[in-house]
Each structure stands twice: as structure tokens, then as C-alpha cells.
C-alpha positions in Angstrom: 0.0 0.0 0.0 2.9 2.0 0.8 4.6 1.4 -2.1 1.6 2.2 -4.8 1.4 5.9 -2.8 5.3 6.6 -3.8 4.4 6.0 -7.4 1.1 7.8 -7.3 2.9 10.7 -5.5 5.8 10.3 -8.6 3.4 10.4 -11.4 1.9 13.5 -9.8 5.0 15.0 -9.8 5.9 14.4 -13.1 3.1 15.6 -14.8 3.3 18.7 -12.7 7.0 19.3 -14.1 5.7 18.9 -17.7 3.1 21.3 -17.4 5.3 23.7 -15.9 7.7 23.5 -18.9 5.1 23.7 -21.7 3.9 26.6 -19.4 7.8 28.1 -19.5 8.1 27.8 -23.1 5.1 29.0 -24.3 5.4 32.1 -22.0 9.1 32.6 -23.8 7.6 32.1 -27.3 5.4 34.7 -27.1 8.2 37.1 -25.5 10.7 36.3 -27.8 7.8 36.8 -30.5 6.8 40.3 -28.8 10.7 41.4 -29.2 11.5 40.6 -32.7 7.4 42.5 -33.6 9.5 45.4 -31.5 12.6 44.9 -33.7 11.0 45.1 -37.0 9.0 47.9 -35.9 11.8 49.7 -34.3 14.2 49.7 -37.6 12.5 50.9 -40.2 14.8 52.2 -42.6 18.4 51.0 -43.6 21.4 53.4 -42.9 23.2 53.6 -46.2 26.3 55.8 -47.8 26.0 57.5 -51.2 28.1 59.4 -53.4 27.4 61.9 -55.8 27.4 60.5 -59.3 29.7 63.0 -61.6 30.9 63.3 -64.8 35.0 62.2 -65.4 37.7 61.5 -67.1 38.6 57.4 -66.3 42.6 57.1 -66.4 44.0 54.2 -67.2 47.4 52.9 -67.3 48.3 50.2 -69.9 51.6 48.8 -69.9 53.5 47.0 -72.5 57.2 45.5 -72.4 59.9 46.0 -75.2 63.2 46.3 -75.6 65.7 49.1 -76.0 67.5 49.3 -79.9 70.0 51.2 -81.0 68.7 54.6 -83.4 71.6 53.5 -86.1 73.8 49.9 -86.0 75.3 49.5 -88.8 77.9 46.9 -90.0 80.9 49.2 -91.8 82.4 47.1 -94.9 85.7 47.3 -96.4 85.6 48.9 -100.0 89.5 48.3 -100.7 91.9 45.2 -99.7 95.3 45.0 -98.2 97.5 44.6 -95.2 96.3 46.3 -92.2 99.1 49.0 -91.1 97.6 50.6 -88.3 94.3 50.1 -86.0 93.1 53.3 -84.3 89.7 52.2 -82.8 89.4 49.0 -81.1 86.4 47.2 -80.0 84.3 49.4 -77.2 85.8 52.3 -78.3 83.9 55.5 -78.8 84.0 57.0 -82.4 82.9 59.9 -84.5 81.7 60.3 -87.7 84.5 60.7 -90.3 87.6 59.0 -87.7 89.9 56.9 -89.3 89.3 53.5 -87.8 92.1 51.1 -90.1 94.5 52.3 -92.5 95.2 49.9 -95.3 98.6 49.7 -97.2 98.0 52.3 -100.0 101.7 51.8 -101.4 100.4 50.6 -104.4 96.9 52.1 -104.6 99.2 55.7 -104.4 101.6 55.1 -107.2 98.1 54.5 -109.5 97.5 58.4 -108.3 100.8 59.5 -109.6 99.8 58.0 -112.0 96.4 58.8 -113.2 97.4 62.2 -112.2 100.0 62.3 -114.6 98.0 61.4 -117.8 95.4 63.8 -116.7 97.5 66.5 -117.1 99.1 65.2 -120.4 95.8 65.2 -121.5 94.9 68.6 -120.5 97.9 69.9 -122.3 96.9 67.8 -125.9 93.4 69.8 -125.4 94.6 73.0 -125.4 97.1 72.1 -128.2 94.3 70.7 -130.5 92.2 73.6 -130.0 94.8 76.5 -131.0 95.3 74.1 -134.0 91.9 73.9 -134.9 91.0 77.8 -134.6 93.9 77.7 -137.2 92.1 75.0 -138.8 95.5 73.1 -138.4 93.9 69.9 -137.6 90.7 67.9 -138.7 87.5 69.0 -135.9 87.5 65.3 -134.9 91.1 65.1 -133.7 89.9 67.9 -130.8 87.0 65.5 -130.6 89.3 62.6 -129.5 91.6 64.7 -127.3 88.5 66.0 -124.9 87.3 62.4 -124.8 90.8 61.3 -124.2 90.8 64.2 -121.6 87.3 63.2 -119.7 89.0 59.5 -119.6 92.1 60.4 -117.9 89.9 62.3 -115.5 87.6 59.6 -114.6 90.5 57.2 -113.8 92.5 59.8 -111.6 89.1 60.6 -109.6 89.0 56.2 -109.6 92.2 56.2 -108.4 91.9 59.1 -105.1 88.9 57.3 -104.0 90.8 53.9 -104.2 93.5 56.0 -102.1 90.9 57.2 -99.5 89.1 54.0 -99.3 92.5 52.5 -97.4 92.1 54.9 -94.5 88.7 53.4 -93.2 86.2 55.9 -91.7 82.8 55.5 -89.1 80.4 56.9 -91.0 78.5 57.5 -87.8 79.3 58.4 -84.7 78.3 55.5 -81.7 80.6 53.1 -79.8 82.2 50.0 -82.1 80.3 47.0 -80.5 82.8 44.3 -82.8 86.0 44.6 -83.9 86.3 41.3 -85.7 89.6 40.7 -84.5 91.6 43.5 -86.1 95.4 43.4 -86.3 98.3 45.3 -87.6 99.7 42.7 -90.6 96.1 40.8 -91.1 95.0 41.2 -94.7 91.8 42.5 -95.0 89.8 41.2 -98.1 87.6 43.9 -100.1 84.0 43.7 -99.4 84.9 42.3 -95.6 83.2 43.4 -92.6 85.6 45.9 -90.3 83.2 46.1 -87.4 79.9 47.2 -86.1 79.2 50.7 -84.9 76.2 51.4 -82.3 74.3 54.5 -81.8 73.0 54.8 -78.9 72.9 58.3 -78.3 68.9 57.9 -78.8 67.1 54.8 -78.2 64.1 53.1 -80.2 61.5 50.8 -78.2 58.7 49.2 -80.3 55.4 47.8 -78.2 52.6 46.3 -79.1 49.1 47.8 -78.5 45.7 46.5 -78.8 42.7 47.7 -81.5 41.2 49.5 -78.3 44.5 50.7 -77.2 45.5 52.8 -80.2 42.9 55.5 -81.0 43.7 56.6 -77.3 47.3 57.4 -77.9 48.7 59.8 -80.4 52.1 60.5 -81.9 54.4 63.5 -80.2 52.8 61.8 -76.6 55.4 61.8 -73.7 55.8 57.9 -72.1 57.0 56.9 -68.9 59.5 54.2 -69.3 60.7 52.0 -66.8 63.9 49.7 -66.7 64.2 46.2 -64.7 68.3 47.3 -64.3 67.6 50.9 -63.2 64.2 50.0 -61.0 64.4 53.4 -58.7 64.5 55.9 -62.0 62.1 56.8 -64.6 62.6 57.3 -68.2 60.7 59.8 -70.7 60.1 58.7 -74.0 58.6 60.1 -76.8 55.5 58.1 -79.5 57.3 58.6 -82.7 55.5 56.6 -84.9 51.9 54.6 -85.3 50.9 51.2 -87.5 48.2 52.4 -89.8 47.9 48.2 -90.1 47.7 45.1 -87.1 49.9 42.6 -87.1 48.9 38.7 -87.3 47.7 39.1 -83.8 45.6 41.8 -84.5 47.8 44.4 -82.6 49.7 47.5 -83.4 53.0 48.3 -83.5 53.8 51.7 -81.7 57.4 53.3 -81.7 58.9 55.1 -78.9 62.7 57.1 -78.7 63.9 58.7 -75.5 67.0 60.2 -75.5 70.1 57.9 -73.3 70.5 59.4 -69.8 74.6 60.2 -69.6 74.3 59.0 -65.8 72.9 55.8 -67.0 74.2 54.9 -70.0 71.8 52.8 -71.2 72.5 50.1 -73.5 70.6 48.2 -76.8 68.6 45.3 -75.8 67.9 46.2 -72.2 64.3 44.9 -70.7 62.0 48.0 -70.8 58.6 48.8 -69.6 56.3 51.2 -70.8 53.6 52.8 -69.1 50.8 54.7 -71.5 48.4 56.9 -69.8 45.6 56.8 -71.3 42.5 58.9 -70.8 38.9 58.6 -72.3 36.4 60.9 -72.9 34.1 62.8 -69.6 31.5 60.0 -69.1 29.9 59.0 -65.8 32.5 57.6 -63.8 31.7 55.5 -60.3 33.1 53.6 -57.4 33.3 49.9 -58.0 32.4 49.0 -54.4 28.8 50.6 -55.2 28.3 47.7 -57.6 26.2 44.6 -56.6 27.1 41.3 -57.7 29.3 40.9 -60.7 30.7 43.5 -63.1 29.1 41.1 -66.3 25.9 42.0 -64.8 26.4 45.3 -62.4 23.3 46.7 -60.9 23.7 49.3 -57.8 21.0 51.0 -55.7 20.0 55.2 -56.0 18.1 56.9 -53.3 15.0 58.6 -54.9 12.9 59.9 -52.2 14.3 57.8 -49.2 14.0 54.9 -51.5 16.7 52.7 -52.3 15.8 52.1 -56.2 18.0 49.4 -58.5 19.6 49.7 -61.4 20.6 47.6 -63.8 23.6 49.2 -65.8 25.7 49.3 -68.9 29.6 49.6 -68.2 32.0 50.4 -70.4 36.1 51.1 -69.4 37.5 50.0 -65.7 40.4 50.3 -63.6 41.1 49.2 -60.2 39.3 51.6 -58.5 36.7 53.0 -61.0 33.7 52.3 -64.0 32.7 54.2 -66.6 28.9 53.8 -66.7 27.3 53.8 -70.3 23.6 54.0 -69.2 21.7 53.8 -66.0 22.9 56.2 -64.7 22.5 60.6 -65.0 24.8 63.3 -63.3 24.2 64.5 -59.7 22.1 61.4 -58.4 22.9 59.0 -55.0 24.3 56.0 -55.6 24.6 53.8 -52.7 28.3 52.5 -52.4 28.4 51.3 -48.9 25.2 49.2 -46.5 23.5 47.8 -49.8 24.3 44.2 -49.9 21.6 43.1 -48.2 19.1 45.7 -49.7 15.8 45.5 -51.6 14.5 47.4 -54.2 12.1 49.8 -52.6 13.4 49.6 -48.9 13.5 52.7 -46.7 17.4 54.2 -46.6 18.7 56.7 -44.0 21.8 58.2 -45.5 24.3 58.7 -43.2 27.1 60.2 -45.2 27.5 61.7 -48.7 30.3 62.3 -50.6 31.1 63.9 -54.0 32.5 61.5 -56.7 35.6 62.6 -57.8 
């Protein structure tokens, strides 16, 4: 008897702890429902940031890689043969135009100019005699005839023979540094027609990049470059567009020339690794912040405020950089685009803005 009273007793005290937790919960339920009513009531409107949207200029920097040539290389051939007698310029050496860089032995080539010097005055003298004798009409008119084409002779092979004379002192015919020597000796005999050795000028540089279809209405001959060098990485070059493609290439791109002048500090050499930095600047279009734009810059949309309203947009952009977006339509001058709280907005929520700044 004892025993079935414990168990009634339990039972009752079971059920009473059940009932006082459905009791609990259901008190928390609706308290937890009255404070969330309280939160939604409470914030109603969604404090945003906006900018001004402006008209601007989007700059962009495109950069293409090239490397440094030489304004004038040119490989300096021998127009006479012989022994070498002297060398004056030797390989690295700096030259000017007109220096004597070999001399040939002209031992030879110099007795032809005694020579053909000689007979051009004989000559000279026979003219003059056959035209007193023909103003006496001593001689037949064809003898003077013969004697001025004996004369013009004589002088073609004494001019022949100075240049074969001048040929065996070899001069640069520009001025630069000689980049090859091909071995040149006092006593080696140097064939006609032989290369002497190669002369660089690199008093002013060439760099030819490549630029895209895009690229190359935006840049414009006589435009100042900044070019940068791998070798010299804490100074900046200036260089000059000298010249356009008016045709693409295989790849569809377009060669662009640019010259800067050598920097006497530097010294820079042909072949060096260069980098070349075009500003490029389009047209005043509206121009935004990227971190207005919702989801993905294939399909940008942001949010205006229009009357406390935060309205979206779907938009058409054009050029980018890191920073900003030209915006080809959806967009007009002096309105409020949202550019920081609307992630998580809906077209037509309430906004409150909390700061507004001008696009610059």
C-alpha cells in the first residue's frame, strides 16, 4: 500500500513538471515573438552611404614590355683590300663620324695616283694644243674631238684612283661606340667587301610595343611615355611616340614606336628589358566607385536613393580600372548612388543616408 502511494505521488509530480515547462516555453515564445514584432517595428529604414554620381575622365594605365634598340647599327664594310698597317679604334671604343678607324697599305693604290694624275695632265695639255690648232684650222675637228674624250677618260680614272686612295684609310660613318671589332690586327689582310666592325648608336634609343585595337585610338604621336627599366628600378625614363601602324599585325595588334633620349648617368644600353607605361585617358563619361556595384561586373546593378528609397539599377559599363567604372547607361549626373550598406538591400526599402560624398 505503501509502495503504490510513492508511485502515485511520482506520477503527480511528473506531470506537474511537464506542465510547468510547456507553461515556461510558451510564456518565452510569445516574449521572444513580442521582441522581434518590437525589432522590426523599431528599424525601419536601412542606414546607407552615397556618393554623388559626376561626370569624369577614367585614367588608365596600360603597360607594354619591349626592348631598347640602338637609333643607327650599322655593320661598316671594307671597300678596298690589303695589309692592315695601323688600327686606331678598337672594340668598345667611342668614335665619330669621319675618324679613321684602319688604315690599309695604300703603297700601291698611291703610285696608281701619280699615276692617273699624270696622264690627266698630259691630256689637259693635248686639249689645249688641238684647240689652237683647230682655230687655225691646223687639224681635222674630230682630232679635238678625240683629245677632250681622251681628256674626260684620264679624268675619270685619276678621280678612280683618289677614292681607291681614300678608301684604305677606313672611316665610321656614324658616330656610336664600335660593339665588334672582328679581331683587327696590324699585318692581317683585310679582303675587299669584308666586314671591319659594327658601330652602335646609342645616343637615342628606339622601343617598339605592341598595343591592342582599343588601345590605339587613345594614344597619339608627339605623346610623352613613362618608361621603366628592370636594371635601373628606382628611375624613370621619358620617352617620346614617334610613330603609329596604320595596319595590325597577325595578332591583331599594333606596332607603336617610342625614342627617348640615353641618360649620360645611366648609359643605357641596346637590348635592355623595358617597360612602358601609357596613360591613357577617355572621354568625360559617368564615372563611379566599384564598391557601389552589386554582384558581378558582367551584370552590375547598384542602388539610387530617390525619395528615401533605395531604387536598383541595372547598368551598362563600359572602361575599368582598379578603383573605378565608366557607366554607359543607367545612370545621369548628380544622383545618389549607394556604395556602402546595400548588400543586403531590396528594391524599394526605406534608406537613411548617413554620409554623402562627391564622386571625384
Amino acid at each position: 500500500m505503501k509502495n503504490k502511494r510513492s508511485v502515485i505521488i511520482t506520477i503527480v509530480i511528473a506531470m506537474a513538471a511537464v506542465v510547468f515547462i510547456v507553461v515556461k516555453l510558451s510564456s518565452n515564445k510569445k516574449k521572444y515573438e513580442k521582441e522581434i514584432a518590437y525589432a522590426q517595428t523599431t528599424i525601419k529604414k536601412v542606414p546607407v552611404s552615397v556618393e554623388k554620381v559626376a561626370k569624369g575622365a577614367l585614367s588608365e594605365n596600360v603597360v607594354a614590355t619591349g626592348s631598347l634598340e640602338a637609333s643607327d647599327v650599322l655593320s661598316l664594310i671594307s671597300e678596298t683590300q690589303g695589309k692592315i698597317v695601323r688600327v686606331y679604334k678598337h672594340e668598345g671604343d667611342n668614335v665619330s663620324a669621319g675618324s679613321v678607324i684602319v688604315k690599309v697599305d695604300d703603297e700601291v693604290i698611291a703610285a696608281n695616283v701619280l699615276t692617273a694624275e699624270a696622264n690627266y695632265a698630259q691630256n689637259q695639255k693635248d686639249v689645249e694644243r688641238y684647240t689652237r690648232l683647230a682655230q687655225e684650222n691646223a687639224i681635222a675637228k674630230r682630232d679635238l674631238e678625240q683629245a677632250n674624250i681622251a681628256l674626260k677618260r684620264a679624268k675619270a680614272d685619276l678621280i678612280n684612283a683618289r677614292k681607291a686612295q681614300s678608301n684604305t684609310a677606313i672611316k665610321a660613318p656614324i658616330s656610336g661606340y664600335i660593339n665588334s671589332d672582328n679581331n683587327l690586327t696590324v699585318g692581317k689582310y683585310l679582303a675587299n667587301a669584308a666586314a671591319v666592325c659594327e658601330i652602335v648608336n646609342n645616343s637615342v634609343l628606339k622601343l617598339n610595343i605592341k598595343v591592342s585595337d582599343q588601345e590605339v585610338y587613345k594614344i597619339k604621336k608627339g605623346q610623352q611615355v613613362n618608361v621603366h627599366l628592370t636594371v635601373f628600378p628606382d628611375k624613370q625614363f621619358t620617352g617620346r611616340i614617334t610613330a603609329i601602324a596604320e595596319k595590325a599585325d597577325a595578332a591583331m595588334k599594333f606596332n607603336v614606336e617610342i625614342t627617348l633620349k640615353n641618360d649620360k648617368g645611366a648609359h643605357l644600353k641596346s637590348g635592355l628589358y623595358a617597360e612602358v607605361e601609357l596613360p591613357i585617358k577617355s572621354e568625360n563619361k559617368i564615372i563611379i566607385d566599384k564598391k557601389a556595384i552589386v554582384g558581378s561586373m558582367k551584370n552590375p546593378v547598384v542602388y539610387v536613393v530617390v525619395k528615401g528609397k533605395a531604387v536598383r539599377r541595372e547598368l551598362i559599363v563600359g572602361q575599368s580600372n582598379d578603383a573605378q567604372v565608366e557607366v554607359l547607361n543607367g545612370l545621369s549626373a548628380g544622383e545618389d548612388v549607394i556604395v556602402n550598406g546595400q548588400l543586403n538591400l531590396k528594391d524599394g526599402d526605406d534608406v537613411d543616408i548617413i554620409t554623402c560624398n562627391l564622386n571625384k
